[in-house]
N, C-alpha and C positions, 0 to 999 in steps of 0.2 A: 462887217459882214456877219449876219445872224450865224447860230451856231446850223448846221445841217445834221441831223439824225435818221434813223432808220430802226429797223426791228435787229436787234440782236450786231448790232454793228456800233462803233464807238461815235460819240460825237466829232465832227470836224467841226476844227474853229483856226482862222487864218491869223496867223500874227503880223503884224504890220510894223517887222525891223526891230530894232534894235536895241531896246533895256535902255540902257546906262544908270545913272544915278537913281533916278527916283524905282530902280526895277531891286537895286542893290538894298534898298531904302527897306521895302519893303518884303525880301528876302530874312532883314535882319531883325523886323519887327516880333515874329513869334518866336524871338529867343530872347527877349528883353522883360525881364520879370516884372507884373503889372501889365504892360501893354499885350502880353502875352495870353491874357485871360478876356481879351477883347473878341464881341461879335467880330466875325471878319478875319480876326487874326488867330483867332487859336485853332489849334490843329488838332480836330473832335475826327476825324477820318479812319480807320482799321485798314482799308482796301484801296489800292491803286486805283487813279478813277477813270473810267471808260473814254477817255480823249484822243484823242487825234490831233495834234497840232501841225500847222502849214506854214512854209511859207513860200510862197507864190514867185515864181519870176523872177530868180534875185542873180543879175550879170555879175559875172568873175569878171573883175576891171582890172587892169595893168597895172594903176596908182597903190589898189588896194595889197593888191600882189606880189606887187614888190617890198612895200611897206610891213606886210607880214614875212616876208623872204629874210628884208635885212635883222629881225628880230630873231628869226629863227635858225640862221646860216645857209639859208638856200640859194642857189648860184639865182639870178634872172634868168626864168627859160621863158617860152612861148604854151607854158602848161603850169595849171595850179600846182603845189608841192601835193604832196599826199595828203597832208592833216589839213590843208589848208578849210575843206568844207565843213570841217568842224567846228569853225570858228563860225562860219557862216549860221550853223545849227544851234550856236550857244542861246540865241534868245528865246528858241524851243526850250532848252531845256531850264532856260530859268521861269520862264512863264508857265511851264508844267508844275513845277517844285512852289514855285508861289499862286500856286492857284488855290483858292478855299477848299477844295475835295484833295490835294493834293496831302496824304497824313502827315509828312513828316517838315520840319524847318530844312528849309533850305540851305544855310549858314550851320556849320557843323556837321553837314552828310559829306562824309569822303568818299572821293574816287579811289575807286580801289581798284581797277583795271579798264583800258581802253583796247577794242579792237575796230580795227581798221580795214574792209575791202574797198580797194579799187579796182574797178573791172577795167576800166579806162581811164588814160590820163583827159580832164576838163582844161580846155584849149581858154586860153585868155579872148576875154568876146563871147563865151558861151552864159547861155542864161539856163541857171539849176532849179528847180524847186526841190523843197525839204520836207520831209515829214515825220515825225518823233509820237512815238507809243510808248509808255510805260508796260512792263508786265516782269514775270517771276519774281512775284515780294515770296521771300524765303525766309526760314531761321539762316546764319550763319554762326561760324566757331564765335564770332566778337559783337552778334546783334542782328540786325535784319538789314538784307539786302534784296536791292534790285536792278531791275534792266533798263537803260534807258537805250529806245532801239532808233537810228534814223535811218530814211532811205532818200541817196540824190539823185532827183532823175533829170535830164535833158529830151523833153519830148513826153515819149512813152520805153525812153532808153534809161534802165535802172543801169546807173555810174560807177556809185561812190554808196555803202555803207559803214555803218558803225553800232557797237551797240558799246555804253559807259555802263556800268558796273559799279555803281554808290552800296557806303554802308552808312548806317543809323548805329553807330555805336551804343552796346546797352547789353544786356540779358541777354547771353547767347546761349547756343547750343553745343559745347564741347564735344559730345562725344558725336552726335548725328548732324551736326549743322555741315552747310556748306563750308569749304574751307578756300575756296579759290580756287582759281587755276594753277597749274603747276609752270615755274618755269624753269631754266636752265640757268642755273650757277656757274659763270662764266669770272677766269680771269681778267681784270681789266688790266691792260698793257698800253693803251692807247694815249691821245694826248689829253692833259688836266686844262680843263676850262676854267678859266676866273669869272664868275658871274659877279657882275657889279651888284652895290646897294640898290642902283636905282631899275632893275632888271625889271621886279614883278610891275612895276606903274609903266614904264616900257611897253611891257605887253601884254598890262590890261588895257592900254588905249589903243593898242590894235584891235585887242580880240574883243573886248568890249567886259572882260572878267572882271570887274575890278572889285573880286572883295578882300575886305579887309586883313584877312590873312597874307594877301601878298604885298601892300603897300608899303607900310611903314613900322617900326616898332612898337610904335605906342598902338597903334590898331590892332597888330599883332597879339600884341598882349591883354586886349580887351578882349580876347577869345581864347586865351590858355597858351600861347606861345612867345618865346621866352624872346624873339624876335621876327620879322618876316622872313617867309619860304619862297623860294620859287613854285610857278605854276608847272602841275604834275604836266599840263600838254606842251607845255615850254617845252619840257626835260623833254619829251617822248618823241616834238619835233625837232628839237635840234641833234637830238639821235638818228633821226631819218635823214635829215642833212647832211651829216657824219656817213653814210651807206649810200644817200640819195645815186650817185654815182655804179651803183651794185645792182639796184634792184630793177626787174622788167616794171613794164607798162602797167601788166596784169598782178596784184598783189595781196597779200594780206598782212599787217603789221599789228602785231599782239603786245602789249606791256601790262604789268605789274605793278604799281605805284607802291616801293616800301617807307623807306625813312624819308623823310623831307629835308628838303638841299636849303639852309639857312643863309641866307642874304646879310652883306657880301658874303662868298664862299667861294669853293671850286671843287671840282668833279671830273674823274676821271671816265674814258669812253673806252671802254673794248665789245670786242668783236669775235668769232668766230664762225667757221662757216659749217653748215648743217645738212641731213640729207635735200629738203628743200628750201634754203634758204641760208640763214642768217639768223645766231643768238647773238646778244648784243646786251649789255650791263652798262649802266652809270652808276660809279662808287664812290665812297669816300678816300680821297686819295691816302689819307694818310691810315685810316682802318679797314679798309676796304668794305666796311658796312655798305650795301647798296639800296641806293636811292629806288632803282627801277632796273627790274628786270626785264627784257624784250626776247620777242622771236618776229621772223620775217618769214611768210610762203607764196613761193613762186605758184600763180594759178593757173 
């Protein structure tokens, strides 16, 4: 489908499913020294670019739903989990990120925070479409950050929001940058989860993530880490799993992405409850350093 433009309005341009490897491929390309100074691939950009991405018509299936449930702890219900359309939205946001107007590499920008509404639960059988906007590129305290914004609708019925929150580590702004969100410093009391070696490959073949920071060691360590992490939406979903049981229909779920959970590893889950919700922490069990701070509001 040709792109669609207008006066003063972003481009729409429909994506057609789902990355995988060669999206991955290509993600990794402007961070490889040499290949990085290529037509095509290097990243001459200052400014988020005026885009719209779509995608069109894509059925919540059973198969798919459950298959993302058993990775994440969610019981089988007859309704998507909470994060589940995030996974749906991942090939927005990586065909945003590797698109040639797109400034920064894609591989090496951290999530630094995910927020989540759901207006309503998505009934297994319903058909969503997606739509992802870039905007507020800012200083922050550690480099420059931005918003990646989606909205799910059924119909002309908006569902399901999210905006992800990446940073470009580099040159920040100590005294005036952005510093994040703030969230609540929660004991964790709850139970210690063993994540296996093979967690991140797991659930980049659900969700369709697969970069190399969560695979394996050796790939891990071709990008500065000292082994593979688990995926920040993992943690954030198997947290909601952990509440799933707690929270209404109508909701908001906020988290913090701090230290990164090292594969194999375990992590501990607490809880506390708040004037509208639910704060919620994943620690390290034996330091208590935390992985991801959360809050949850009832709408």
């Amino acid at each position: 489908m040709p792109d669609v433009a207008a006066d003063d309005a972003p481009t729409v341009r429909v994506v057609e499913g789902g990355g995988g490897l060669g999206t991955m491929v290509k993600a990794a390309l402007p961070v490889v020294p040499g290949v990085n100074l290529l037509p095509g691939v290097k990243k001459t950009g200052r400014e988020l670019p005026a885009l719209e991405l779509r995608r069109e018509d894509v059925q919540v299936t059973r198969a798919e739903v459950d298959r993302y449930a058993a990775v994440c702890g969610f019981p089988n219900k007859d309704v998507a989990p909470v994060p589940y359309l995030h996974m749906l939205a991942f090939p927005l946001h990586m065909a945003l990120m590797t698109d040639a107007a797109f400034p920064f590499p894609a591989i090496g920008s951290v999530h630094l925070e995910n927020s989540i509404t759901q207006h309503r639960p998505v009934a297994i059988g319903e058909t969503v479409s997606l739509s992802l906007t870039a905007d507020n590129l800012r200083n922050s305290t550690k480099g420059r950050a931005w918003d990646m914004n989606v909205t799910g609708t059924v119909g002309d019925e908006v569902v399901w929001e999210s905006v992800s929150t990446y940073l470009r580590v580099g040159k920040g702004d100590k005294e005036n940058g952005d510093p994040g969100t703030s969230f609540t410093a929660i004991e964790a009391k709850g139970p210690v989860w063993s994540l296996p070696e093979s967690l991140g490959r797991t659930y980049g073949a659900v969700s369709g993530d697969r970069n190399p920071i969560h695979l394996y060691p050796l790939t891990a360590k071709a990008l500065g880490f000292p082994r593979h992490i688990a995926h920040g939406m993992w943690s954030k979903a198997r947290c909601i799993a952990a509440l799933e049981n707690r929270l209404p229909n109508a909701v908001r779920v906020e988290v913090g992405f701090k230290k990164p959970i090292f594969l194999p590893g375990k992590a501990q889950f607490g809880t506390e409850p708040n004037a509208a919700g639910w704060d919620f922490a994943l620690v390290n069990p034996k330091s208590g350093a935390p992985h991801l701070l959360g809050r949850t509001t009832a709408l």
